[in-house]
PDB file of N, H, CA, C and O in Angstrom:
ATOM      1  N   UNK A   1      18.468   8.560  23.699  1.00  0.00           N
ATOM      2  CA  UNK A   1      19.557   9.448  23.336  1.00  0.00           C
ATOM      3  C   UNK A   1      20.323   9.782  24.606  1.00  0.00           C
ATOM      4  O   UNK A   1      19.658   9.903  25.634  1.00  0.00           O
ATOM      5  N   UNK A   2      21.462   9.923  24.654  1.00  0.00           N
ATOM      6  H   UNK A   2      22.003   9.825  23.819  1.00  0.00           H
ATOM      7  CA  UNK A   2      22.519   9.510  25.499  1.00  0.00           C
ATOM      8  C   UNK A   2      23.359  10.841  25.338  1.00  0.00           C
ATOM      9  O   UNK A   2      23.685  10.992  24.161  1.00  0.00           O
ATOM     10  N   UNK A   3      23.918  12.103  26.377  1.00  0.00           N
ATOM     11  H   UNK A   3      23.654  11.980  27.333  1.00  0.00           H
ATOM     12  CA  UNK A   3      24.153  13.047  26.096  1.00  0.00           C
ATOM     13  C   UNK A   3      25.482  13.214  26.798  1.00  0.00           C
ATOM     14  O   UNK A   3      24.927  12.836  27.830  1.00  0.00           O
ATOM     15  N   UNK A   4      26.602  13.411  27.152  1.00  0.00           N
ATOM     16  H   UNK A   4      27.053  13.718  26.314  1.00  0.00           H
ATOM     17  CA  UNK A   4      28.127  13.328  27.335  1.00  0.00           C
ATOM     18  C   UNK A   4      28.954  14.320  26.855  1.00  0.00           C
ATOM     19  O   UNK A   4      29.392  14.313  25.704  1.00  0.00           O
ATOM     20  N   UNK A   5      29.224  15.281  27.774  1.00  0.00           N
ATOM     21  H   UNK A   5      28.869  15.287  28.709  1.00  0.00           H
ATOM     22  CA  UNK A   5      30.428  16.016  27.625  1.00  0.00           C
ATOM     23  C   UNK A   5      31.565  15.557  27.348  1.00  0.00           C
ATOM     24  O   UNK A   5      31.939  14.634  28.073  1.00  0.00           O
ATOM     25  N   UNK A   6      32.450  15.984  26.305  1.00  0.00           N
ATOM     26  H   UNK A   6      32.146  16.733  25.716  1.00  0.00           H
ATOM     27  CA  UNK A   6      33.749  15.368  25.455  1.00  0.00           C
ATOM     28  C   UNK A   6      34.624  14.853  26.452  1.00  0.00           C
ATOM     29  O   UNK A   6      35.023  13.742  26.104  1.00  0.00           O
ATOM     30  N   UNK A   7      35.127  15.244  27.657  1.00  0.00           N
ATOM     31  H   UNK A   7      34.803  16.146  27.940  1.00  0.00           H
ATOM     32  CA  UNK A   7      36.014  15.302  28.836  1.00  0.00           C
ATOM     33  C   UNK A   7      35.401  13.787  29.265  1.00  0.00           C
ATOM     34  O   UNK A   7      36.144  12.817  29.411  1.00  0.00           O
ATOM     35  N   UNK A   8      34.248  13.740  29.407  1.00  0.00           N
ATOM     36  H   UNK A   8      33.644  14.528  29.289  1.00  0.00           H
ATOM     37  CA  UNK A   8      33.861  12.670  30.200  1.00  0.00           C
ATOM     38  C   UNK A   8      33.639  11.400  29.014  1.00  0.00           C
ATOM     39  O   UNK A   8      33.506  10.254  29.444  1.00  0.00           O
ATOM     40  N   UNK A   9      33.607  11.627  27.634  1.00  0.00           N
ATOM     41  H   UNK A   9      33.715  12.557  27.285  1.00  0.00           H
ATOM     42  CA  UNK A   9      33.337  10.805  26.474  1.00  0.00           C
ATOM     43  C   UNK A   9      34.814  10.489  25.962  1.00  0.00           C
ATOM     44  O   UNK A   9      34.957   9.623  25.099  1.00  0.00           O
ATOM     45  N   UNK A  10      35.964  11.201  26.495  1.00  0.00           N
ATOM     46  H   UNK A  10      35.848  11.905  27.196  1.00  0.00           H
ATOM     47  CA  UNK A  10      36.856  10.515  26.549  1.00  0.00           C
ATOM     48  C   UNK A  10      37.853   9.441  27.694  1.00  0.00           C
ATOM     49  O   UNK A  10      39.030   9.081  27.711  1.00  0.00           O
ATOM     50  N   UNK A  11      36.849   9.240  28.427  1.00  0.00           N
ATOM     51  H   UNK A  11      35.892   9.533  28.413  1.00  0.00           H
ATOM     52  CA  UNK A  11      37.500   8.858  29.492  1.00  0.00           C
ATOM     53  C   UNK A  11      36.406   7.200  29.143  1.00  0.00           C
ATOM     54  O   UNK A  11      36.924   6.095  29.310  1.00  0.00           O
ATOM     55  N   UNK A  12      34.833   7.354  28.639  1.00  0.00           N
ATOM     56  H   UNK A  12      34.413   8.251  28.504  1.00  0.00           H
ATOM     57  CA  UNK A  12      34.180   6.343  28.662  1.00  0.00           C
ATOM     58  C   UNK A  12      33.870   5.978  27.390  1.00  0.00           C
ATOM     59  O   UNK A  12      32.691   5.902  27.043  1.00  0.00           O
ATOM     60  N   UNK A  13      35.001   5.679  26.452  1.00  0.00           N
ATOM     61  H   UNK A  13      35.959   5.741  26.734  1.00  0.00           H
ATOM     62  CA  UNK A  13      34.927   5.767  24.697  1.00  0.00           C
ATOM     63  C   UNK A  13      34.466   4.430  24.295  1.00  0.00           C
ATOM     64  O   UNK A  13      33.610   4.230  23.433  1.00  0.00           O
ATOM     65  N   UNK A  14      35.161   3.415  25.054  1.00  0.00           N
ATOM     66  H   UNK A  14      35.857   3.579  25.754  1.00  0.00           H
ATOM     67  CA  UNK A  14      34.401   1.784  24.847  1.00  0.00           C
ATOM     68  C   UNK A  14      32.891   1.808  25.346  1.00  0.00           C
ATOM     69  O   UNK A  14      31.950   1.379  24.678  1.00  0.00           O
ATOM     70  N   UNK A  15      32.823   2.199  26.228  1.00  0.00           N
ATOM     71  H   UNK A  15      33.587   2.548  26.770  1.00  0.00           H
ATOM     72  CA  UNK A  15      31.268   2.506  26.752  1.00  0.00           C
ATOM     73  C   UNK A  15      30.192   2.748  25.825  1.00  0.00           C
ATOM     74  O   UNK A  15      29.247   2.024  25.512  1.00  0.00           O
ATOM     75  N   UNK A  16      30.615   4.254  25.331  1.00  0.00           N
ATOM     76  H   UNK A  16      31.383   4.842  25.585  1.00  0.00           H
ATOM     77  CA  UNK A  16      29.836   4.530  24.263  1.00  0.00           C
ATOM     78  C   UNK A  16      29.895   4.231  22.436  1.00  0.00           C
ATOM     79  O   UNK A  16      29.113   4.593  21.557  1.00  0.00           O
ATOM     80  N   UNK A  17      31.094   3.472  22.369  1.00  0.00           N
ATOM     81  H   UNK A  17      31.730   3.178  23.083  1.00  0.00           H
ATOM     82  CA  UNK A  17      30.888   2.760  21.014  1.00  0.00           C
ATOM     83  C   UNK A  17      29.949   1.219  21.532  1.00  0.00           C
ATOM     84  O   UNK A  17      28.906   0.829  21.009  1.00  0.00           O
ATOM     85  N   UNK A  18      30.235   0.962  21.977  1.00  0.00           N
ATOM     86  H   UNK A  18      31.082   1.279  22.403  1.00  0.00           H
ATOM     87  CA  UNK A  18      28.684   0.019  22.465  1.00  0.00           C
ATOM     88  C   UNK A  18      27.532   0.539  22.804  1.00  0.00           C
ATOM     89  O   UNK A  18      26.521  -0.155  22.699  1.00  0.00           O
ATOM     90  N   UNK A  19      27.477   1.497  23.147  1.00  0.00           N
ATOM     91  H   UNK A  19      28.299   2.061  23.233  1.00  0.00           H
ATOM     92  CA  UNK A  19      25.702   2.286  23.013  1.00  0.00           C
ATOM     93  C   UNK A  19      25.441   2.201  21.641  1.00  0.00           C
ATOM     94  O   UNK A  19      24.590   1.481  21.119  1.00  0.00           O
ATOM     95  N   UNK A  20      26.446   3.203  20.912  1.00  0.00           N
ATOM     96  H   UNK A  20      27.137   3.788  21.336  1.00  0.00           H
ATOM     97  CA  UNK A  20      25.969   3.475  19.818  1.00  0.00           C
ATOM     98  C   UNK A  20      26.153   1.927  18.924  1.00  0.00           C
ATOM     99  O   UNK A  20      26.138   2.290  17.747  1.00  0.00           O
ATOM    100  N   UNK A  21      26.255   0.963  18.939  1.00  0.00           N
ATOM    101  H   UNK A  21      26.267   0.668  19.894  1.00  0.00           H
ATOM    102  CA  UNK A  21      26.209  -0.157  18.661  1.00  0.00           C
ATOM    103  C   UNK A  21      25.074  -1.048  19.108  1.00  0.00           C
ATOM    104  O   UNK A  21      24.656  -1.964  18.399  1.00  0.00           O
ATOM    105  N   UNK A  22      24.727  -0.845  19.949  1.00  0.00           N
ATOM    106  H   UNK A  22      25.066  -0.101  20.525  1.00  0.00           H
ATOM    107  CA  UNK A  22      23.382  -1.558  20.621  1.00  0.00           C
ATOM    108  C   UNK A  22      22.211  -0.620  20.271  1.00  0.00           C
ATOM    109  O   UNK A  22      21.102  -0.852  20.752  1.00  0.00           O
ATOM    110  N   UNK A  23      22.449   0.620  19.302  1.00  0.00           N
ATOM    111  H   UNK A  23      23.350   0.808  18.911  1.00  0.00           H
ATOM    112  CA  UNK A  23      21.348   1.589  18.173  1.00  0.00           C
ATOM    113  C   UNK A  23      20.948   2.689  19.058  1.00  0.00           C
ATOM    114  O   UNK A  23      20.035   3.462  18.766  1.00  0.00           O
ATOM    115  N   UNK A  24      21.966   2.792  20.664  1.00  0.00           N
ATOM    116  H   UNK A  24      22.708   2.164  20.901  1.00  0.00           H
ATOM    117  CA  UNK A  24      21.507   4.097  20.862  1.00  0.00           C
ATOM    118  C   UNK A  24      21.958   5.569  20.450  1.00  0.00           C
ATOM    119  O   UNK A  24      23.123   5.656  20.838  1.00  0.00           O
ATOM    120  N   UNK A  25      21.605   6.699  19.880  1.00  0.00           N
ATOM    121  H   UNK A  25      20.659   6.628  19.565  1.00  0.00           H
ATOM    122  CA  UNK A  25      22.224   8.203  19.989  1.00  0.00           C
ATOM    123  C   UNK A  25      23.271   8.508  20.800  1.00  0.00           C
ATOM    124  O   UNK A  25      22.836   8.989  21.846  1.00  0.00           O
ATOM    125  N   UNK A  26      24.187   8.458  20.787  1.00  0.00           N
ATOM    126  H   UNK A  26      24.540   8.067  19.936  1.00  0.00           H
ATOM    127  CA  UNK A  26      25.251   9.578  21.637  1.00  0.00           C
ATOM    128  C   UNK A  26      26.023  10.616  21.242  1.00  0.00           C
ATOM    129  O   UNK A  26      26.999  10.670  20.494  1.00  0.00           O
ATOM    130  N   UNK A  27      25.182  11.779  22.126  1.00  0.00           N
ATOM    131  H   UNK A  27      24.389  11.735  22.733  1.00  0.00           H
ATOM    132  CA  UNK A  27      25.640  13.098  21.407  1.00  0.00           C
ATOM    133  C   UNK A  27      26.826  13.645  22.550  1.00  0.00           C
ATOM    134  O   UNK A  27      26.605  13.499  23.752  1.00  0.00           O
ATOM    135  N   UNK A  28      28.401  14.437  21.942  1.00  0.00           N
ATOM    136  H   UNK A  28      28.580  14.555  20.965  1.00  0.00           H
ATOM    137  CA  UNK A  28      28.862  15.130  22.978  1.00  0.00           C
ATOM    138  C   UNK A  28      28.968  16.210  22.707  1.00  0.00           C
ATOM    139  O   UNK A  28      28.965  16.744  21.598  1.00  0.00           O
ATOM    140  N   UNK A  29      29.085  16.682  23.823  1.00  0.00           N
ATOM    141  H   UNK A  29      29.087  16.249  24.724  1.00  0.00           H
ATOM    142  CA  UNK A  29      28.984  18.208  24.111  1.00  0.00           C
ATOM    143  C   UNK A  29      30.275  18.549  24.660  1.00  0.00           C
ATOM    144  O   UNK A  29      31.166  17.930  25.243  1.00  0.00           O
ATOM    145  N   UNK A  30      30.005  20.204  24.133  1.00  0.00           N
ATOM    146  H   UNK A  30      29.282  20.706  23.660  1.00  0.00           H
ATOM    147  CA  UNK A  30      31.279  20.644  24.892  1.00  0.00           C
ATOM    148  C   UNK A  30      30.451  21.974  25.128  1.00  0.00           C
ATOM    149  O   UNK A  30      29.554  22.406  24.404  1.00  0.00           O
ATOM    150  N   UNK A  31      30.917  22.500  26.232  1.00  0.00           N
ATOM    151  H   UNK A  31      31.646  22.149  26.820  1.00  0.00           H
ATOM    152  CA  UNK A  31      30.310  23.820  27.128  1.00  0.00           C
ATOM    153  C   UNK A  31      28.957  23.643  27.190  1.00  0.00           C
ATOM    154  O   UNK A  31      28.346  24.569  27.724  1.00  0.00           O
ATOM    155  N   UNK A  32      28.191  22.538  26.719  1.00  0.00           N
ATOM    156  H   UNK A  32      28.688  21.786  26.285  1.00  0.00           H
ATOM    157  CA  UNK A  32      27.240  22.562  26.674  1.00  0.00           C
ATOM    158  C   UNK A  32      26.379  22.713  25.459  1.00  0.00           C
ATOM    159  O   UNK A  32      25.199  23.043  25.335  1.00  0.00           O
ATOM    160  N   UNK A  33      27.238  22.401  24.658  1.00  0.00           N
ATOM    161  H   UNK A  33      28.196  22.133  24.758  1.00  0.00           H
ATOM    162  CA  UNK A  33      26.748  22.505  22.672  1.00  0.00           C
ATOM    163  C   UNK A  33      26.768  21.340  22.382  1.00  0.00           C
ATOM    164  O   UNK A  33      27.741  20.685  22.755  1.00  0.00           O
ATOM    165  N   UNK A  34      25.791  20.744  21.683  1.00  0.00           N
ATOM    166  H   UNK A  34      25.000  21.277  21.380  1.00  0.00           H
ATOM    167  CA  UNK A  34      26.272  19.577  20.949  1.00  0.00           C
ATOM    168  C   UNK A  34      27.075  19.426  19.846  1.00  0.00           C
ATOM    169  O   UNK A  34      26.614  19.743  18.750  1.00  0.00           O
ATOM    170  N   UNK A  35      28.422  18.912  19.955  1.00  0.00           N
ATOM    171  H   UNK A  35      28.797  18.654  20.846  1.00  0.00           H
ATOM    172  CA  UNK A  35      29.441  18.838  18.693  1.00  0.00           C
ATOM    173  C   UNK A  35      29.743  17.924  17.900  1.00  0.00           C
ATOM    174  O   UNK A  35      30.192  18.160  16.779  1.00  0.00           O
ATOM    175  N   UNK A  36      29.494  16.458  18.472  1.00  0.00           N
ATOM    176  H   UNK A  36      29.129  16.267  19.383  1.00  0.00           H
ATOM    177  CA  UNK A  36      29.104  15.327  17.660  1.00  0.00           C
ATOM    178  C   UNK A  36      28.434  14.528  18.095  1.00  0.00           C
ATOM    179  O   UNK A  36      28.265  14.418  19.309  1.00  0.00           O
ATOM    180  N   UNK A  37      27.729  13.559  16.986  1.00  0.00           N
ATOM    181  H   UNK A  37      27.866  13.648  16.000  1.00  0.00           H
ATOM    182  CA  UNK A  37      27.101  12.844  16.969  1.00  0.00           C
ATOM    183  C   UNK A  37      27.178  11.479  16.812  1.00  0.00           C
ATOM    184  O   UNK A  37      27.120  11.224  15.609  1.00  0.00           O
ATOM    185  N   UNK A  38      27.304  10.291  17.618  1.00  0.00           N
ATOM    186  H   UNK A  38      27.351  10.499  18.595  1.00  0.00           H
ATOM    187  CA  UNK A  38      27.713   9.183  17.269  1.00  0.00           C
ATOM    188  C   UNK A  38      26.424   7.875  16.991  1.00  0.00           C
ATOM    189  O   UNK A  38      25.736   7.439  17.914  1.00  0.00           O
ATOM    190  N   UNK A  39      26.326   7.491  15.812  1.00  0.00           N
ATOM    191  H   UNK A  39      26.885   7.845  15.062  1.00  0.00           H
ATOM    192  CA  UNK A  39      25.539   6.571  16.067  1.00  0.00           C
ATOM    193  C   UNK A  39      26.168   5.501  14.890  1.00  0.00           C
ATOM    194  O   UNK A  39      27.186   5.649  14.214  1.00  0.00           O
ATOM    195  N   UNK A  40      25.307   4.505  14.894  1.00  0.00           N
ATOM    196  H   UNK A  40      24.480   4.385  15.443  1.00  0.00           H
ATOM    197  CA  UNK A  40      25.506   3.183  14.074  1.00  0.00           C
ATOM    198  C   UNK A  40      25.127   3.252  12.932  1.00  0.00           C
ATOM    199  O   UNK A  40      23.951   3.389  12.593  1.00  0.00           O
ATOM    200  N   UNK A  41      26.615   3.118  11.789  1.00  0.00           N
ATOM    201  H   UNK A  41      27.570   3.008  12.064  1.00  0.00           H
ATOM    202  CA  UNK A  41      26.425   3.066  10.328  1.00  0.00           C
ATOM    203  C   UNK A  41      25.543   1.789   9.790  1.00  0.00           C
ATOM    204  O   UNK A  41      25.674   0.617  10.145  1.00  0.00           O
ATOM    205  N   UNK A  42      24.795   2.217   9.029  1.00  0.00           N
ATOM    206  H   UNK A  42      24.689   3.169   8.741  1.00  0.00           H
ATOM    207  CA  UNK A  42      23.576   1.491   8.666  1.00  0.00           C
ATOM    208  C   UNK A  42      23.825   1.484   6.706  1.00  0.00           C
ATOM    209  O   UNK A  42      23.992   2.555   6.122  1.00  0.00           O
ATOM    210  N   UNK A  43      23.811   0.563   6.182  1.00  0.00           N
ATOM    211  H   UNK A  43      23.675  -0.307   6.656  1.00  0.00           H
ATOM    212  CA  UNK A  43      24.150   0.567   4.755  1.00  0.00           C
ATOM    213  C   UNK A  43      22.718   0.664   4.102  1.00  0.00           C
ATOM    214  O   UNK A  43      21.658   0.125   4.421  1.00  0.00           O
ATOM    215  N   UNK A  44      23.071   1.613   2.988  1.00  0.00           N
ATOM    216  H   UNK A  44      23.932   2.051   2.729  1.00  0.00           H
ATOM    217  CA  UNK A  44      22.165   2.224   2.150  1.00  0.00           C
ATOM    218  C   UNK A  44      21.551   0.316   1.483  1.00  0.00           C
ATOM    219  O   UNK A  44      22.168  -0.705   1.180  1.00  0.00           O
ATOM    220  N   UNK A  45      19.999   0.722   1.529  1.00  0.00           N
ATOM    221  H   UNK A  45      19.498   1.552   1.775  1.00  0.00           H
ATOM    222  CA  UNK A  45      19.421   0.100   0.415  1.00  0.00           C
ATOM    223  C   UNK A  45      20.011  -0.338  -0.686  1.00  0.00           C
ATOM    224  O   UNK A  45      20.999   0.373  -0.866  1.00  0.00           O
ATOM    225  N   UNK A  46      19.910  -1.221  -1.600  1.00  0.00           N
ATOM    226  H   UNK A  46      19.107  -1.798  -1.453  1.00  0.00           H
ATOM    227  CA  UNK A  46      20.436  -1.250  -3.210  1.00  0.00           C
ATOM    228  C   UNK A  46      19.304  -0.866  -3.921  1.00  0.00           C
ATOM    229  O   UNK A  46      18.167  -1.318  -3.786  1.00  0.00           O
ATOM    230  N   UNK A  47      19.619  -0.153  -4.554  1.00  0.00           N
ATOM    231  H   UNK A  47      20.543   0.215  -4.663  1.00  0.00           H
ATOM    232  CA  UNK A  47      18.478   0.671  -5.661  1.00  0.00           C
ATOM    233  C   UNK A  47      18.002  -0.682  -6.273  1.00  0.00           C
ATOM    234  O   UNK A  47      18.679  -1.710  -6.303  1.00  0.00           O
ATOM    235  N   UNK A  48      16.555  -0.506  -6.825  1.00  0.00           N
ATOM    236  H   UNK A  48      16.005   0.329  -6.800  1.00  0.00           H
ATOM    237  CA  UNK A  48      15.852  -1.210  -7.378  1.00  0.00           C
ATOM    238  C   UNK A  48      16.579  -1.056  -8.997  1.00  0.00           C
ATOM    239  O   UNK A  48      16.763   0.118  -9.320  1.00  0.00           O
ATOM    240  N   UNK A  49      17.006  -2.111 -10.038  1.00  0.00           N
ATOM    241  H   UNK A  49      16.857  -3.064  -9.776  1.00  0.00           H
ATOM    242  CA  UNK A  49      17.544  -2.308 -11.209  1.00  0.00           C
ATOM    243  C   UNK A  49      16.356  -2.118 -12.101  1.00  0.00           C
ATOM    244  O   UNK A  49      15.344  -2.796 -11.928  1.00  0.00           O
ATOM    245  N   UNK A  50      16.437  -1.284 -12.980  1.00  0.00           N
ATOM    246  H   UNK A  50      17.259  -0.732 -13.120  1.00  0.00           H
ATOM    247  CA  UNK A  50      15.568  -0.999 -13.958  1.00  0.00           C
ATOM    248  C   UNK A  50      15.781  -2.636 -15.211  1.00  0.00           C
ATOM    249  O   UNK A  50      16.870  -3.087 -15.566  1.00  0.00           O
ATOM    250  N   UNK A  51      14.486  -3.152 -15.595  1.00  0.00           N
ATOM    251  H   UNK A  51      13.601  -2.785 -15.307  1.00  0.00           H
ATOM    252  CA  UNK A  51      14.639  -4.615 -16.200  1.00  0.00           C
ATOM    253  C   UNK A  51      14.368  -5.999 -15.404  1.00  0.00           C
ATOM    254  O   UNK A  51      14.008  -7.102 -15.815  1.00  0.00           O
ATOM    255  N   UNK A  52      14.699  -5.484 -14.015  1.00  0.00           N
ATOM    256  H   UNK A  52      14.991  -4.587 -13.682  1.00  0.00           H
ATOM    257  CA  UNK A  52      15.426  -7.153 -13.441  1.00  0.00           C
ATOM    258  C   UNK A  52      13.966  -8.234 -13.250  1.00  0.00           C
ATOM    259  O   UNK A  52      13.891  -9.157 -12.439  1.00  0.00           O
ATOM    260  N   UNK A  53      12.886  -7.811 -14.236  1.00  0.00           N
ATOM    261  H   UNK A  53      12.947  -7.060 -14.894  1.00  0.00           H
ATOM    262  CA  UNK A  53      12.053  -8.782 -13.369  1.00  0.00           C
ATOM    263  C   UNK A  53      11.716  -9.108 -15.525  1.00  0.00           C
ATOM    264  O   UNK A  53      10.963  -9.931 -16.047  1.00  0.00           O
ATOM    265  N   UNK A  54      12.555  -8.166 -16.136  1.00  0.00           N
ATOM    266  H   UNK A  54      13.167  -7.498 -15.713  1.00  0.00           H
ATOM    267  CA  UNK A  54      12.030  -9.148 -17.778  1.00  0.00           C
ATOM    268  C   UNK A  54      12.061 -10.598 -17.949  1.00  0.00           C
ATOM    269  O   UNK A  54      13.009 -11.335 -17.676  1.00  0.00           O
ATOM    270  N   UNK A  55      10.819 -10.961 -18.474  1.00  0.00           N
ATOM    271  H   UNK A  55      10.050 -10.362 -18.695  1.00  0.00           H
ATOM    272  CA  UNK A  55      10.841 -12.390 -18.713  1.00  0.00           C
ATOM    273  C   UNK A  55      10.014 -13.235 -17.808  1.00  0.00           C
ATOM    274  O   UNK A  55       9.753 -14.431 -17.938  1.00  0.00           O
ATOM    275  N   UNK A  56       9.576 -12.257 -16.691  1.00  0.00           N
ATOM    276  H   UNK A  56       9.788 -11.286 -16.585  1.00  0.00           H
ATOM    277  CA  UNK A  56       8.823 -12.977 -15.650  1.00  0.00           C
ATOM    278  C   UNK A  56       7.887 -12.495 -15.555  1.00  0.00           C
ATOM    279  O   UNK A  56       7.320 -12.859 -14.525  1.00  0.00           O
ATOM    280  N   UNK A  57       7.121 -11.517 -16.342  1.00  0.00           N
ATOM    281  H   UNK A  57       7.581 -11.221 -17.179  1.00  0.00           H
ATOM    282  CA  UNK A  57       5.759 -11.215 -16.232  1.00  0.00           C
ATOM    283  C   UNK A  57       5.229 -10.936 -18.049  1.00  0.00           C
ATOM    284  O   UNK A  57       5.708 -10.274 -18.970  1.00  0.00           O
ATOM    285  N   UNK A  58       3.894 -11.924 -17.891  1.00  0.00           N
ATOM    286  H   UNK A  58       3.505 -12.461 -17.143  1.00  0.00           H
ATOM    287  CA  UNK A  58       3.458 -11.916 -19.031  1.00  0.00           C
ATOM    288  C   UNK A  58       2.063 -11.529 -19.613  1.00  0.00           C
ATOM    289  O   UNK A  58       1.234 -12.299 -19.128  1.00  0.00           O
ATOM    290  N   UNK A  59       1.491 -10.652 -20.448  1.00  0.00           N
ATOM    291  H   UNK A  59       2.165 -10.027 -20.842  1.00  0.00           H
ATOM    292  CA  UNK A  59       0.068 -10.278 -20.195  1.00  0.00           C
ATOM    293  C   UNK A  59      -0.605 -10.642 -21.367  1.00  0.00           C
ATOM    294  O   UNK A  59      -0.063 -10.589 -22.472  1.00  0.00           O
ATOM    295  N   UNK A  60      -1.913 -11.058 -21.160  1.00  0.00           N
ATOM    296  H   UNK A  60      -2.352 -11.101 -20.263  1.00  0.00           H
ATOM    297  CA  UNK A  60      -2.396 -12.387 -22.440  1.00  0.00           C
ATOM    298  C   UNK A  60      -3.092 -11.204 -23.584  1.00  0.00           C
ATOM    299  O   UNK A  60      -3.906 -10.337 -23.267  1.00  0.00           O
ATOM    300  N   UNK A  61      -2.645 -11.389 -24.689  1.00  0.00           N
ATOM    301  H   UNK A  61      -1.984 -12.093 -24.946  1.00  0.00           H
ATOM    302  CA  UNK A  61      -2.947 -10.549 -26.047  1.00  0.00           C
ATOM    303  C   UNK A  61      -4.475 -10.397 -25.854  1.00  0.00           C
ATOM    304  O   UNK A  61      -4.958 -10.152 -26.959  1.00  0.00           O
ATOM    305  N   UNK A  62      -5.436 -10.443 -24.891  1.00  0.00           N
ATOM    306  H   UNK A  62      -5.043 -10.642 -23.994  1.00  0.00           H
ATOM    307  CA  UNK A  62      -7.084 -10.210 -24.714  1.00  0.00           C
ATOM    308  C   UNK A  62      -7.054  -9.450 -23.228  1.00  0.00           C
ATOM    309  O   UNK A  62      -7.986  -9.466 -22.424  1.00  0.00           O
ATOM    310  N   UNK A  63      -6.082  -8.944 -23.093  1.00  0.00           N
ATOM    311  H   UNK A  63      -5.326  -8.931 -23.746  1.00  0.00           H
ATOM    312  CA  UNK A  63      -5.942  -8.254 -21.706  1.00  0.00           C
ATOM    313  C   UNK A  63      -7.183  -7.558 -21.759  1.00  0.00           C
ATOM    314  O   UNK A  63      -8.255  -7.914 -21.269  1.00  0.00           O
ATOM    315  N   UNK A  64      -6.925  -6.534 -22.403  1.00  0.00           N
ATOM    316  H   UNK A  64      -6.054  -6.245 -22.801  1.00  0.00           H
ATOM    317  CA  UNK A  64      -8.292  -5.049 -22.591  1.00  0.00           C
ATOM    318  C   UNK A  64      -9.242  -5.157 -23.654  1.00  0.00           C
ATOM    319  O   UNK A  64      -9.753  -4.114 -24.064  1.00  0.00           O
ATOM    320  N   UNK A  65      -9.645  -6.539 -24.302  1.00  0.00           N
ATOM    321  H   UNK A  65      -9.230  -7.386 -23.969  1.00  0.00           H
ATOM    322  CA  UNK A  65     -10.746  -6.623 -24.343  1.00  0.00           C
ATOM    323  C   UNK A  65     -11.703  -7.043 -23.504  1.00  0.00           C
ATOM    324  O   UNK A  65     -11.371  -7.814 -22.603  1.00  0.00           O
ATOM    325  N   UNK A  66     -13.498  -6.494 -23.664  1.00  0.00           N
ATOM    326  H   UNK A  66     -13.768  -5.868 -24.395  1.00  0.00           H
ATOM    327  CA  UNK A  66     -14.250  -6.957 -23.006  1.00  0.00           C
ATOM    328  C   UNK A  66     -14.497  -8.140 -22.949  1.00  0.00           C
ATOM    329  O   UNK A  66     -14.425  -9.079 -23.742  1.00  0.00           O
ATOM    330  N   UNK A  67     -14.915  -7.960 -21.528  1.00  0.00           N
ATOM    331  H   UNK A  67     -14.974  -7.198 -20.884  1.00  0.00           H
ATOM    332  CA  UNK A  67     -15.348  -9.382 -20.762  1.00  0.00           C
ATOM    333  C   UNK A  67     -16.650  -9.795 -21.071  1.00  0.00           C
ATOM    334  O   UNK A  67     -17.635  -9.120 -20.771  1.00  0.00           O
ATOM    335  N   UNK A  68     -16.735 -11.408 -21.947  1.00  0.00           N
ATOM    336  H   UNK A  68     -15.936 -11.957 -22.191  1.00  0.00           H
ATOM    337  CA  UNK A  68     -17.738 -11.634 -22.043  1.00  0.00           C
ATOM    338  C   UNK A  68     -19.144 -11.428 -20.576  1.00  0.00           C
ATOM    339  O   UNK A  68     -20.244 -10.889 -20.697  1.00  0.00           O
ATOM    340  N   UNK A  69     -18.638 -11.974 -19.524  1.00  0.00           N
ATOM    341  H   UNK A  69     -17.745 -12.412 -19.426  1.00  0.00           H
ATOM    342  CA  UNK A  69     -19.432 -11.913 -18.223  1.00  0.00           C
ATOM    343  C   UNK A  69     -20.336 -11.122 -18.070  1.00  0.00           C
ATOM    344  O   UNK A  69     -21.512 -11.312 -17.759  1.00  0.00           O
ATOM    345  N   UNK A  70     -19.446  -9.661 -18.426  1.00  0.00           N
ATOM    346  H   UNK A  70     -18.491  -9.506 -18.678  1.00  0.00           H
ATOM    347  CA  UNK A  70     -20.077  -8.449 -18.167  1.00  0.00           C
ATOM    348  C   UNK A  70     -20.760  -7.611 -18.831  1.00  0.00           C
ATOM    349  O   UNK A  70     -20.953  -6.474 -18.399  1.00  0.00           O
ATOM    350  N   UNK A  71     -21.325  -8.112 -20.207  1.00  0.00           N
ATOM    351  H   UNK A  71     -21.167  -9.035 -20.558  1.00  0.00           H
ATOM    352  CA  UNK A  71     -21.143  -7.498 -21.219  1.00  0.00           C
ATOM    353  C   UNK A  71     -22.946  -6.724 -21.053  1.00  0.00           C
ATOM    354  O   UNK A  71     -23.434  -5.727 -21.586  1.00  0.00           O
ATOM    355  N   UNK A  72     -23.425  -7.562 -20.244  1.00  0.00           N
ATOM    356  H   UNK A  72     -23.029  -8.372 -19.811  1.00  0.00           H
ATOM    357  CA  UNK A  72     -24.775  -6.770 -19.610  1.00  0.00           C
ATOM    358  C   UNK A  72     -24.803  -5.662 -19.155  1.00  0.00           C
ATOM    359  O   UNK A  72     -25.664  -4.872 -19.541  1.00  0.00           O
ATOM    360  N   UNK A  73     -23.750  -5.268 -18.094  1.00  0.00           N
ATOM    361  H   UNK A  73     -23.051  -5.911 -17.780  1.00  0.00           H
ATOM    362  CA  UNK A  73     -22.959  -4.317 -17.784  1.00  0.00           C
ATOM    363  C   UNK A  73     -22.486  -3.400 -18.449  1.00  0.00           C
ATOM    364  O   UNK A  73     -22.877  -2.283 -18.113  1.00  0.00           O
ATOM    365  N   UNK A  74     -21.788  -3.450 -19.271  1.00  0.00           N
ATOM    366  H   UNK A  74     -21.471  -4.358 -19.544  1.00  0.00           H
ATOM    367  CA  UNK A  74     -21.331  -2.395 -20.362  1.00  0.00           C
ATOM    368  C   UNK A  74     -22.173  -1.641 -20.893  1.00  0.00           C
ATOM    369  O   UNK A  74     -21.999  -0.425 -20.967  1.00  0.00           O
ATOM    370  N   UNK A  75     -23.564  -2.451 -21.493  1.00  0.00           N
ATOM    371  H   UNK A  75     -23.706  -3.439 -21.432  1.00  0.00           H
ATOM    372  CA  UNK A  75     -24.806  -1.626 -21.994  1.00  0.00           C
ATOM    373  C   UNK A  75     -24.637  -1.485 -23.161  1.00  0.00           C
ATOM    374  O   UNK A  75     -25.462  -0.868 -23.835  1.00  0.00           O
TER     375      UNK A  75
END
C-alpha cells in the first residue's frame, strides 16, 4: 500500500495509475487524511445459473435401496 498526498499525486498521476494497475493500493491524502482510494477494477464473478447442469446428471431408480454387500451389516 502506497500512501501520497494529493499535491504530490497530482504531479505523479501516470506513476500511480500503473501501481494501481500492477494490483498495488494507492491511497491520497490530504492534511494527512486519507481521501481516496485508488486501486484496480476487478469484474464481479457471474452468478452461478439456477438449471445449467439439467440433463447431465442422472441417478439410477435403486439409488436408496439396500445394498446387497452389506446387508450383514444392516442386521
Amino acid at each position: 500500500m502506497q500512501q501520497i498526498d494529493i499535491e504530490q499525486a497530482k504531479i505523479q498521476l501516470e506513476g500511480l495509475f500503473q501501481a494501481a494497475l500492477n494490483g498495488d493500493e494507492v491511497i491520497i491524502t490530504q492534511n494527512n487524511q486519507p481521501i481516496l482510494k485508488l486501486v484496480r477494477f476487478t469484474q464481479a464473478k457471474k452468478r452461478r445459473q439456477s438449471g445449467s447442469a439439467k440433463g447431465l446428471i442422472w441417478i439410477s431408480p435403486d439409488f436408496d435401496q439396500p445394498m446387497e454387500d452389506f446387508a450383514e451389516y444392516m442386521g
